[in-house]
Structure formats: structure tokens, C-alpha cells
C-alpha positions, -999 to 999 in steps of 0.1 A, spaced: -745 -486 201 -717 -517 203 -693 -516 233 -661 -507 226 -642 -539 231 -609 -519 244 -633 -505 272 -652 -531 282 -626 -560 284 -619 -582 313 -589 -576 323 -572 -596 357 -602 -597 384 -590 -603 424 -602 -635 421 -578 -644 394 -552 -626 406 -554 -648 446 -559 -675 426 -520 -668 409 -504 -652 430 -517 -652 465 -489 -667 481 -457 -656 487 -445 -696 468 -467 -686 439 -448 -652 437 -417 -666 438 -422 -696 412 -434 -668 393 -408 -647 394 -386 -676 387 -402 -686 357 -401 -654 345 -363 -643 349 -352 -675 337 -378 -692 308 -355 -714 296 -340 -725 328 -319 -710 353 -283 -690 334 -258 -686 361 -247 -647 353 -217 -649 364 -204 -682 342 -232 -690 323 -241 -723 333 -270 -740 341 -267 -764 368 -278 -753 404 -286 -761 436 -307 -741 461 -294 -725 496 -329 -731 513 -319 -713 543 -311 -683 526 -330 -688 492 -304 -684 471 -291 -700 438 -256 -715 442 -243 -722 406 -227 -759 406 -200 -744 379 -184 -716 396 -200 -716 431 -214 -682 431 -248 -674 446 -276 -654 430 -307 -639 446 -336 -641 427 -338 -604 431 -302 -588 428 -295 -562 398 -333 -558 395 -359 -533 404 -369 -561 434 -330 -553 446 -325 -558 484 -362 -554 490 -373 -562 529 -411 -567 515 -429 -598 507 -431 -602 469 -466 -608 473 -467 -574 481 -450 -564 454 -470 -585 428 -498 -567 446 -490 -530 437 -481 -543 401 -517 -551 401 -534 -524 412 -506 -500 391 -519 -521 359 -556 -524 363 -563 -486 371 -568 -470 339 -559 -438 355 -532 -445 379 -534 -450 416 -522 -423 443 -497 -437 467 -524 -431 495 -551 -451 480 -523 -477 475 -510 -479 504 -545 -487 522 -548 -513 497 -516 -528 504 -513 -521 542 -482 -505 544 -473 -468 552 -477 -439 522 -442 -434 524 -437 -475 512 -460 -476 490 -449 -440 471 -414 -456 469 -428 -486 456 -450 -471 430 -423 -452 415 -399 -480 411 -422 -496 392 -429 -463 373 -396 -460 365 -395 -498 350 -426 -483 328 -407 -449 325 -371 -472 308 -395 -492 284 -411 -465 271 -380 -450 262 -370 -479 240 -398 -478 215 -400 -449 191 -431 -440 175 -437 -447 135 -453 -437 106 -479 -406 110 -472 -391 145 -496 -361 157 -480 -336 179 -492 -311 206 -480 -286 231 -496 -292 268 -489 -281 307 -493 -299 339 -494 -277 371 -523 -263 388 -536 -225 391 -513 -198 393 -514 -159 395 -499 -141 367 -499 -148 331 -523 -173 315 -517 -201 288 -483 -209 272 -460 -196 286 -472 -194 324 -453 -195 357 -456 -227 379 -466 -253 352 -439 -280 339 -446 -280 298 -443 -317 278 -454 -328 245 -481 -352 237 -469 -373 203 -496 -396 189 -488 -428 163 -520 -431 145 -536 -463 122 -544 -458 86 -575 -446 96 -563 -415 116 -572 -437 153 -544 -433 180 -524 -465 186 -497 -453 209 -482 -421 222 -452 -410 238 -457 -380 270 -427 -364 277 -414 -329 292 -394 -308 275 -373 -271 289 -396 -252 266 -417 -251 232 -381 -236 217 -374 -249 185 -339 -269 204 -363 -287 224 -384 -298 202 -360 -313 177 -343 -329 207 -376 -344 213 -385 -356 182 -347 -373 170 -354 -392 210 -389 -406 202 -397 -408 162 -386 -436 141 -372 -431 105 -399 -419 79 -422 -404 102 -446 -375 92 -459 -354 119 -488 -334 119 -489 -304 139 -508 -277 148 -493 -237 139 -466 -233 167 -433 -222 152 -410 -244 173 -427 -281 160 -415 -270 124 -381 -277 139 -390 -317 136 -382 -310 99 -344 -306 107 -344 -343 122 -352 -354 84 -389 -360 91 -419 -349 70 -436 -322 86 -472 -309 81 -487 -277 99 -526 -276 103 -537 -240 118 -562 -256 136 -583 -219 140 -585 -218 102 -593 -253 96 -602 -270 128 -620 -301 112 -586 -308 96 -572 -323 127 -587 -350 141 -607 -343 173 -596 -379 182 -558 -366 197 -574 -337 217 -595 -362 233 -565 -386 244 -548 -357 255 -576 -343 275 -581 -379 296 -545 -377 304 -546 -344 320 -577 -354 337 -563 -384 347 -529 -373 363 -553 -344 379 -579 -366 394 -555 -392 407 -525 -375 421 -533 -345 442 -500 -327 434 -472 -342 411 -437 -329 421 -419 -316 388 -384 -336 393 -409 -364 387 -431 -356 361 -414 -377 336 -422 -413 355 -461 -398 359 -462 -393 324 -445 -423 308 -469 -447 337 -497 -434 318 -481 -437 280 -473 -475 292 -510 -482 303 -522 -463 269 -501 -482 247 -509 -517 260 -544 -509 266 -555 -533 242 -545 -570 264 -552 -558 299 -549 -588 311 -518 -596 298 -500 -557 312 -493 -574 349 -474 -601 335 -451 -580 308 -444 -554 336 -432 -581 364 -412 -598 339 -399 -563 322 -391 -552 358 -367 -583 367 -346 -568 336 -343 -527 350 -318 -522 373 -323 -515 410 -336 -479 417 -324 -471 453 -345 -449 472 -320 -416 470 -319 -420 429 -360 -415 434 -356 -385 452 -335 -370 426 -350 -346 403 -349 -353 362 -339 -331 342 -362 -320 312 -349 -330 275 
């Protein structure tokens, strides 16, 4: 049987990454390279002649005198750490098909949980913003799930202790997934649903669905919608979207020992950004270092606040 090339691919080794970015210089030219590609923009005036404040590495614009950080009005904002340590949890963030606990990360990085939990979900809520900005298109499949472990009392939808989200799947011409979206939502009500769908679905889509009353409310967003009673006809639906869905439950499970409700939504969208960029693993490090130098700084309380569910 051939390898599946999405599986088996290369993807940054350690060795490539030292060689890149194993100095706190390398991180740095990086980073520079990265905010500004076409030369550095002075954001208060625009211009593009500087000089550099060695002492205090900072960016004094030769216009207007102001001085820049590297790091200010980005996700790096006021940061005490080394970048290298930085660069290094992007790595380990990317490369884990499944995620990485903020235990396990912190051993990796040297630094305490509580550093590298804070550091984890900044950068999970750099993934968690550019998610948001790209709807899904064309035929979307659509499914009710739960995160939250055992609880007494009643059983399946509907039960206590378990923070409900739905799983929306873009899939090729031949019925494969190409991206998803993984959000929560208040309820499977028929007002949380359409909210869901008018946040995340381009134009045009058609979304397939199995027989729960409240999806039929993606209709009223102007979207084609198809209902497959999967107990009647369960080789209608592809087996495919169950399958995705099953590896991110298992995945969220197996890697995080307890996920916090108030932050379900960055859990959830980390493992959408991974899924939907899957295909150039090598590549994710690089497009989440240079999308995070464009979100704006996360301060530690704004973490600790819980999310609402839309």
C-alpha cells in the first residue's frame, strides 16, 4: 500500500530548526525579516529610513524620531523571554500533530508550566484569530460533538458537564476533507446554529447534515441544505468526516489532561489550524511566526478570561 504523502512528509527536524534559529541573532533577523519584507515602515509616519538604538534594541525612525520595538502591538508584546524561546514553542506547537500539553512543553523548553501554559495559549490565540478570517466554501459537512469527560446523570446530547461545538468539514470534488472549522456553540438550538453557520460559511455553500432538527436552520442563512438520516442510510455520508472528527477528540483527550471550558475555543481552533495546513508542514512554523507579529498583544489577564460561546 503507498504512504500517504500528507503522513509521511518531512516536516522541520531539530537539526533544521538549530541550524535557523538557534540563536537568539538568528531569531531576531528572523523576526525582522518577517515584520518588515520589504524593509523597515516606520508605523507611526511611514518612512523608511532608520537607525538602530543598540543599547536598547530599538528602531529610531530618522523621519519623525520615534522608536519601535521589534515586538510592540504584537503577540511577542513586552515579553521578558528570549525569542529563541519563543521560536522554540512555535516549534514544538507546529510539529505535534496533536498538540502539546503545557507540561510536556515546558520540560522541553525549561521554563516553569505556568510560562509555558501562558505561552502556549498566546500562540493559540494567534491560530484561534486566523482561523476566524477564513470561511469555509463550497460542500461543507456538518456534525454535532462534546468535549468533557465522564459525568453521572444523563448520557449523550444533551448531558451535564460537557461544552458542545460543531465540527464543519469543506470537502474536494471527491467528498475528501480539505479544511474544517471547530467551534463551540451555547446549544444545538436552531439560533445557534444559524449563528454559526452565517460566522464560518462562505456564499453558495451546501451543507450536508445528518437528521438533527436545529442544522436545518443553516437554510435561513441562504445556504443549500441537505439532511442524510444517517440510521436509514448510513453509507450515504461519508465515513471519511466521522473519522476526522474522531482524531480530534482523541487528540484533545490524549494530549491535554483537562481542558478548561472558558478556553475551549483556542483548543479547538489550534487543532483546525494544524488540520488545515497539514499539507506543507514544513512551511506551518514560518506562517504562524510571521501571522503572530500581525495579532495584537494578549496580556496575561485577557487569557484568564473565559469566552463566551457563539
Amino acid at each position: 500500500m503507498a504512504r500517504n504523502p500528507v503522513q509521511f512528509q518531512k516536516g522541520m527536524s531539530d537539526a533544521d530548526f538549530d541550524r535557523l534559529y538557534g540563536t537568539e541573532t538568528q531569531c531576531r533577523q528572523a523576526l525582522i525579516a518577517w515584520r518588515w519584507p520589504s524593509g523597515f515602515a516606520c508605523p507611526v509616519c511611514d518612512g523608511n529610513k532608520h537607525s538602530i538604538i543598540s543599547t536598547r534594541s530599538l528602531f529610531q525612525c530618522s523621519a519623525c524620531r520615534a522608536q519601535i520595538s521589534l515586538t510592540a502591538g504584537t503577540i511577542f508584546h513586552s515579553t521578558k523571554l528570549p525569542l529563541k524561546i519563543w521560536f522554540r514553542a512555535i516549534y514544538h506547537i507546529t510539529q505535534s500533530k496533536g498538540g502539546i500539553s503545557s507540561l510536556e512543553l515546558a520540560r522541553r523548553l525549561g521554563v516553569t508550566q505556568n510560562t509555558a501554559w501562558k505561552l502556549s495559549h498566546k500562540l493559540m490565540q494567534v491560530m484561534h484569530e486566523r482561523e476566524a478570517q477564513k470561511p469555509l466554501t463550497g460542500r461543507v459537512e456538518m456534525d454535532d460533538a462534546y468535549l468533557g469527560g465522564k459525568r453521572k446523570g444523563k448520557r449523550g446530547r444533551g448531558a451535564a458537564g460537557k461544552v458542545p461545538f460543531v465540527a464543519a468539514v469543506e470537502t474536494t470534488d471527491e467528498g475528501k476533507p480539505h479544511r474544517m472549522k471547530l467551534n463551540p456553540v451555547s446549544g444545538f438550538t436552531s439560533f445557534a446554529i444559524s449563528g454559526f453557520a452565517s460566522s464560518v460559511l462562505a456564499g453558495g455553500c451546501m451543507v450536508v447534515t445528518d437528521g438533527l432538527p436545529c442544522f436545518a436552520a443553516v437554510a435561513l442563512q441562504g445556504f443549500t441544505h441537505v439532511s442524510i438520516r444517517t440510521s436509514r442510510n448510513p453509507s450515504e455520508r461519508d465515513s471519511t468526516f466521522k473519522t476526522v472528527l474522531g482524531n480530534v477528540k482523541s487528540a484533545l483527550v490524549g494530549t491535554y489532561r483537562a481542558i478548561s471550558s472558558k478556553h475551549v475555543p483556542r483548543y479547538l481552533s489550534s487543532f483546525a489550524y494544524r488540520f488545515n495546513r497539514r499539507f506543507n508542514l514544513q512551511d506551518m512554523f514560518a506562517r504562524l511566526a510571521y501571522v503572530a507579529l500581525r495579532t495584537p498583544p494578549m496580556p496575561y489577564r485577557l487569557l484568564k478570561l473565559a469566552e463566551d460561546c457563539a
